[in-house]
C-alpha positions as CSV (number, residue, x, y, z in Angstrom):
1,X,33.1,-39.8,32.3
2,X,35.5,-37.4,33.4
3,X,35.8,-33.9,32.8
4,X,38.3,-33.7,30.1
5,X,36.9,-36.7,28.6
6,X,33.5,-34.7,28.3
7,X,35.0,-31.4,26.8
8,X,36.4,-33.5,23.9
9,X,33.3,-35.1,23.1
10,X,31.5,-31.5,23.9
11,X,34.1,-30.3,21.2
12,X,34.3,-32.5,18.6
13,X,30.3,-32.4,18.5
14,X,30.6,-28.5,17.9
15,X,33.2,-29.2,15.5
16,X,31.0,-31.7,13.1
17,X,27.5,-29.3,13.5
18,X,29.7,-26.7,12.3
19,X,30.8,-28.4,9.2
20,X,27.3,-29.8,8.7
21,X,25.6,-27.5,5.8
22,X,23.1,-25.0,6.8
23,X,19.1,-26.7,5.9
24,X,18.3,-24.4,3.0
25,X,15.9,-21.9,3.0
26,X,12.7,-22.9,3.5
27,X,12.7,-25.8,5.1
28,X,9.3,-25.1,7.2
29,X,6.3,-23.3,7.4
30,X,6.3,-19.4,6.8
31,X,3.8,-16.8,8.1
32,X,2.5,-14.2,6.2
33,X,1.3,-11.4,8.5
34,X,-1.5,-9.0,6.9
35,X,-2.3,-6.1,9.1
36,X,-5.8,-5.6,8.0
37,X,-9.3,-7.5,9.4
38,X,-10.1,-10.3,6.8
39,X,-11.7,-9.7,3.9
40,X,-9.8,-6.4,2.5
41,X,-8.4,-5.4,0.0
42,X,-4.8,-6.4,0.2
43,X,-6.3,-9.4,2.3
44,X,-7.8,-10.8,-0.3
45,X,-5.3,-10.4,-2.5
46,X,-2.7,-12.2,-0.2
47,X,-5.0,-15.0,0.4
48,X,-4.7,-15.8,-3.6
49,X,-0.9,-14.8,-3.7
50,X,0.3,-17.0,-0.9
51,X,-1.0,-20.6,-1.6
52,X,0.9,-20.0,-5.3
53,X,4.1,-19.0,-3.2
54,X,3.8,-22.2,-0.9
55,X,3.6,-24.1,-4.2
56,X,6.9,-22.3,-5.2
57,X,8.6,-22.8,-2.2
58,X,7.7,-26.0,-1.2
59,X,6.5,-25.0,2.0
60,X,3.2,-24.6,3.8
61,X,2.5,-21.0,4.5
62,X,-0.6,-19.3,6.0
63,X,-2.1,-15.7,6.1
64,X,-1.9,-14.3,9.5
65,X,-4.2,-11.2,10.1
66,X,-3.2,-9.0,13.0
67,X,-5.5,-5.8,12.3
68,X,-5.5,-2.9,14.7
69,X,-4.0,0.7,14.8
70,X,-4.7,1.8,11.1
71,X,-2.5,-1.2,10.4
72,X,0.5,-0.2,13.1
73,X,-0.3,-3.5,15.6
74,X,0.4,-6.2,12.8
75,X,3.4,-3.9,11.0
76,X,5.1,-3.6,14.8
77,X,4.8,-7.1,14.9
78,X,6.8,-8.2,12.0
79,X,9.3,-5.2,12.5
80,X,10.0,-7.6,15.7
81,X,10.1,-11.1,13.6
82,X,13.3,-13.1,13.4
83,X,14.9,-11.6,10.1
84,X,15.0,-15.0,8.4
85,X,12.2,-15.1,5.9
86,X,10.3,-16.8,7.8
87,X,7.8,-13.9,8.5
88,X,7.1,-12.0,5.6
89,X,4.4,-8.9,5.9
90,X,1.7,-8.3,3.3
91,X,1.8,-4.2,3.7
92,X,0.1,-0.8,2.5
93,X,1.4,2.4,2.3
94,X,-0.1,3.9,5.5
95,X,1.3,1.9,8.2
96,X,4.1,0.9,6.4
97,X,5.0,4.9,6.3
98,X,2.6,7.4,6.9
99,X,1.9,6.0,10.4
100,X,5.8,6.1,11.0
101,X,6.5,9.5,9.4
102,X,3.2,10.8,11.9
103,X,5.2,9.2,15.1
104,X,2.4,6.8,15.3
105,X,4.2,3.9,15.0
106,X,7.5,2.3,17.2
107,X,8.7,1.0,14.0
108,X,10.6,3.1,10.5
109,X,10.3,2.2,7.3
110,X,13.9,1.3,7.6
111,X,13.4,-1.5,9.8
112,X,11.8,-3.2,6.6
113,X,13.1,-4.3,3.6
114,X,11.0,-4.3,0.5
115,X,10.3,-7.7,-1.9
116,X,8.4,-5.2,-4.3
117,X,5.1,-3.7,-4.9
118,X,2.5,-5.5,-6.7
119,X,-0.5,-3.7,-6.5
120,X,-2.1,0.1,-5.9
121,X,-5.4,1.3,-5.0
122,X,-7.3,2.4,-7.2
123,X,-8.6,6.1,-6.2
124,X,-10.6,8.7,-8.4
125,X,-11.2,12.3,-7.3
126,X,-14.7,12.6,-8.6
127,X,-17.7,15.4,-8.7
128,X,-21.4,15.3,-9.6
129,X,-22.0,14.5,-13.1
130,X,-23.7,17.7,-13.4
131,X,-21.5,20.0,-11.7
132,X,-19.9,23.2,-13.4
133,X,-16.6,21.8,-13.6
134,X,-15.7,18.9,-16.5
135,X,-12.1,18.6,-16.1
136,X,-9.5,19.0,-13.4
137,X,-8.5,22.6,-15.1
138,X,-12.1,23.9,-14.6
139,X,-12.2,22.8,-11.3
140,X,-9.2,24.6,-10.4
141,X,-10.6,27.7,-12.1
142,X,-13.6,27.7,-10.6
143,X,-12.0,26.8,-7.1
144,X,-10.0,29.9,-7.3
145,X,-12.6,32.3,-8.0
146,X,-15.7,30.9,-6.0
147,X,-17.6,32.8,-3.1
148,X,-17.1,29.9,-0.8
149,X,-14.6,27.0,-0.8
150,X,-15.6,23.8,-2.4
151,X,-16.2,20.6,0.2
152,X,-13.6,18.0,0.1
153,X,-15.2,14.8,1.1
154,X,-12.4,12.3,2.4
155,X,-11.6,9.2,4.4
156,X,-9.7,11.5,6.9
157,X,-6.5,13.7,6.9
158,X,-4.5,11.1,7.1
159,X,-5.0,9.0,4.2
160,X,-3.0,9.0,1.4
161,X,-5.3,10.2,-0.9
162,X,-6.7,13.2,1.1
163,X,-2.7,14.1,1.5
164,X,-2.7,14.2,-2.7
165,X,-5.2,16.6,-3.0
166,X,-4.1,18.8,-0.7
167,X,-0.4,18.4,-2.5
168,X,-2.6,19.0,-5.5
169,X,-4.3,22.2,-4.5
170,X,-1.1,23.3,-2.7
171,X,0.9,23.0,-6.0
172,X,-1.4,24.6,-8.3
173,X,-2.8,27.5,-5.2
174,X,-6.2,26.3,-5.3
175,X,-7.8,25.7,-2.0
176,X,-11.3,23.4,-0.6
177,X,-12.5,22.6,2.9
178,X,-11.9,18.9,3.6
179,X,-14.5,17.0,5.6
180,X,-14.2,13.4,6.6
181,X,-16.7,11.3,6.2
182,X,-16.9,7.4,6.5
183,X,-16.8,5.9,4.3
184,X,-16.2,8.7,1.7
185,X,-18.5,8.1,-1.7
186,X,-20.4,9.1,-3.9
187,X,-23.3,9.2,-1.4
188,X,-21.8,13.0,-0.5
189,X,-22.3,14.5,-3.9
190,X,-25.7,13.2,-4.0
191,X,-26.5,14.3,-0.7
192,X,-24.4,18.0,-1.3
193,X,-22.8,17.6,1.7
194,X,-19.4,17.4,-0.5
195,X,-18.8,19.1,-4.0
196,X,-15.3,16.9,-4.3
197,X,-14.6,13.5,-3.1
198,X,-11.8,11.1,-2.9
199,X,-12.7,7.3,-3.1
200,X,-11.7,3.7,-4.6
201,X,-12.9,3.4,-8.0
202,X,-14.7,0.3,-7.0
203,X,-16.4,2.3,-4.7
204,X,-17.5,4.9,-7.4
205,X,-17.9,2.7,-10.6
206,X,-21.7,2.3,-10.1
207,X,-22.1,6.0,-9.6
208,X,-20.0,6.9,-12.5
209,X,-21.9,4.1,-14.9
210,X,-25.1,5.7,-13.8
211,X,-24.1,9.2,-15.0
212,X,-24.6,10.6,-11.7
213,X,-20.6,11.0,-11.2
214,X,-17.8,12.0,-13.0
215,X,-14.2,11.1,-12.2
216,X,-12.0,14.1,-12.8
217,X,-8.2,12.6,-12.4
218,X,-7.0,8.6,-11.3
219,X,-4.3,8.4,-8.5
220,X,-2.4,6.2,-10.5
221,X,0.5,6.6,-12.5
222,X,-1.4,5.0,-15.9
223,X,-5.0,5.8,-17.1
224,X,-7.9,2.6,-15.6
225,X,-8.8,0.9,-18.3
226,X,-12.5,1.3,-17.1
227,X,-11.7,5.0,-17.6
228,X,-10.0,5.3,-20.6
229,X,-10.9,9.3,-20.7
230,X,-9.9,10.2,-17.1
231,X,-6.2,11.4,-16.9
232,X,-3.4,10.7,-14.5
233,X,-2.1,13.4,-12.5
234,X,0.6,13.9,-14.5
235,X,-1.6,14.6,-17.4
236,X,-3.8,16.5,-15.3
237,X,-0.5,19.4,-14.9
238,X,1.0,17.7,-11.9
239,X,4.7,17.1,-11.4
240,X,4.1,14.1,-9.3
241,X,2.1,10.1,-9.6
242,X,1.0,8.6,-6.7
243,X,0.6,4.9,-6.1
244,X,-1.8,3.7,-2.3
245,X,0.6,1.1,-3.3
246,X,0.7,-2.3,-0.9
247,X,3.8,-4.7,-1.1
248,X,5.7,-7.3,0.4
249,X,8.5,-7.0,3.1
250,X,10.5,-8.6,5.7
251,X,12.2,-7.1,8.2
252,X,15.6,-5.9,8.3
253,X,18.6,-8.1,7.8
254,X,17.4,-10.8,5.5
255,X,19.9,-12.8,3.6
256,X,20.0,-11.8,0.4
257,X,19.3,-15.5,-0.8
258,X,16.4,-15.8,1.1
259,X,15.1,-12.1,-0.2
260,X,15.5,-13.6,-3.6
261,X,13.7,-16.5,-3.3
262,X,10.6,-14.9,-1.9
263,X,10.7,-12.6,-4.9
264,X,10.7,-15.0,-7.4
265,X,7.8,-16.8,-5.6
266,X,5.8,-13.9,-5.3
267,X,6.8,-12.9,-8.8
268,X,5.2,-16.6,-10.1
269,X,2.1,-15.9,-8.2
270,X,1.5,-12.4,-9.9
271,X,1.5,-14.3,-13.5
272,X,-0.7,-17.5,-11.8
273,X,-4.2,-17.2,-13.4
274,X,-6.4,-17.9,-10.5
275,X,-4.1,-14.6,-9.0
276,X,-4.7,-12.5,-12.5
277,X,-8.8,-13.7,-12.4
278,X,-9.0,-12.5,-9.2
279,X,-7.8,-9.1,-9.5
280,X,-9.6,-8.8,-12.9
281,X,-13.0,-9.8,-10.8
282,X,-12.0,-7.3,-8.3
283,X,-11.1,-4.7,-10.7
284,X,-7.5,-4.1,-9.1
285,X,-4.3,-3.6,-10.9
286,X,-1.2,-6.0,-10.9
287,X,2.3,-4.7,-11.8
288,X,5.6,-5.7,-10.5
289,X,8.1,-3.3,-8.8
290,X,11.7,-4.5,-7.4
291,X,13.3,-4.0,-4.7
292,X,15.1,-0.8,-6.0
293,X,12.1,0.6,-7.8
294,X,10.1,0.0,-4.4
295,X,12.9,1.9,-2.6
296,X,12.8,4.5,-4.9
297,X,8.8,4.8,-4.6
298,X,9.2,5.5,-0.6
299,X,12.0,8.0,-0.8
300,X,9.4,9.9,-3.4
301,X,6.3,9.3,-1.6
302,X,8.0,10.5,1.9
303,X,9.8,13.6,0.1
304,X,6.3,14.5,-1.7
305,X,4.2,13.3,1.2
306,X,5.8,14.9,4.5
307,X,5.6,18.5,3.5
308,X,1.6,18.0,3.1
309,X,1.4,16.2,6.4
310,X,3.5,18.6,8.2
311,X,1.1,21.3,7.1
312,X,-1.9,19.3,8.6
313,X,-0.3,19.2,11.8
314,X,-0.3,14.9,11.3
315,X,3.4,14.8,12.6
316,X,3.9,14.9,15.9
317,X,7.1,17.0,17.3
């Protein structure tokens, strides 16, 4: 075969993949990257999500867990993924942008683009049953006006619920002394070696049905149902909510076609019953927020949030 003979052939090959369509989206497996060890939180809640999605999509997909770094290892990793929906990251708040917004990430929030958030922590601010203080307004009172400052007990500055009380006591001038303990429980107000303490309400619930703790404010924008009597922080007096919110995203650059069909998969999953048993078994709220919404939710939490970590010296210069 001679030369020109071969660039015509060459050619007219290029010409007819060209006009071949496009295999539509999925049309093999996808990875689902969780950046936690097995067996957490949003772990467990991905492992029931996902095999409803593969359903959806027609596809087989499997949970990948690449833990390390406070969640930063498995989150750099997808940052790095093809952006074609074929890596989709199961993600949390912290390394998806507190880790970033500390400079303890090579990754941005930007480099992400949100499906939506389906679930929050649930976190309580709770004292001993028997202490002073019955409501969030008597603790501030009594906060201001003590001889010593009360004992924050907390999973470490930088976690997003030790950030909210500190944007808490910041916003209404009343002041503690945080101490990190792990894990942070009820265990410190039994022990005294904390008058305060931040922790998951699963953590807490045993404590709190005991009558040996009382939970003072939820950090989530609608009352537990558990805890019909403990306020929001809105209803507490605070101009802010806070979600310890964990979504789904894919990285930067994902056709809007594919974006869409993830959602709508992860969307059917969130109404499945075998998703909705699981996080009434593990007492975890499911809601659904959107793309926008989701975007809206990070632009709040990084305006609320980096004042409060700029003040505990957790950004770096």
């Amino acid at each position: 075969m001679n030369r020109r003979s071969f660039a015509s052939i060459a050619t007219a090959l290029i010409a007819t993949a060209a006009a071949m369509p496009a295999l539509a989206f999925p049309d093999r497996p996808i990875e689902a990257v969780v950046p936690w060890p097995a067996g957490q939180e949003l772990d467990i809640l991905a492992r029931a999500i996902v095999p409803v999605m593969s359903r959806q999509l027609g596809v087989p997909m499997a949970v990948i867990n690449r833990p390390g770094g406070a969640g930063v290892v498995g989150t750099s990793e997808a940052s790095r993924a093809k952006p074609d929906g074929y890596t989709i990251l199961f993600n949390s708040v912290g390394p998806m942008l507190t880790q970033p917004l500390a400079g303890n990430a090579p990754y941005k929030v930007t480099d992400f683009e949100p499906i939506g958030l389906f679930n929050a922590s649930s976190f309580v601010l709770i004292v001993r049953a028997d202490a002073p203080y019955k409501t969030m307004q008597e603790l501030e009172a009594h906060a201001k006006t003590a001889s010593k400052p009360l004992v924050l007990g907390h999973f470490g500055p930088a976690a997003v619920p030790t950030q909210v009380v500190y944007r808490m006591g910041g916003q209404k001038k009343w002041s503690f002394r945080g101490v990190t303990f792990s894990p942070a429980g009820p265990a410190q107000l039994k022990s005294g070696d904390a008058d305060l303490v931040t922790a998951p309400y699963n953590t807490a619930r045993s404590a709190i049905a005991a009558g040996d703790a009382r939970a003072l404010v939820t950090f989530n924008p609608a009352r537990l149902p558990e805890l019909p009597s403990v306020p929001t922080l809105r209803e507490a007096g605070y101009d802010f909510d806070v979600l310890v919110w964990q979504g789904v995203f894919v990285p930067k650059g994902t056709p809007a076609d594919v974006k869409a069909k993830i959602d709508a998969a992860v969307q059917a999953a969130l109404k499945d019953p075998s998703v909705v048993e699981l996080a009434r078994k593990i007492n975890t709220p499911l809601f659904w927020k959107d793309a926008a919404a989701t975007t809206a939710q990070i632009k709040a939490d990084e305006a609320g949030l980096s004042p409060v970590m700029a003040e505990l010296g957790l950004i770096r210069k």
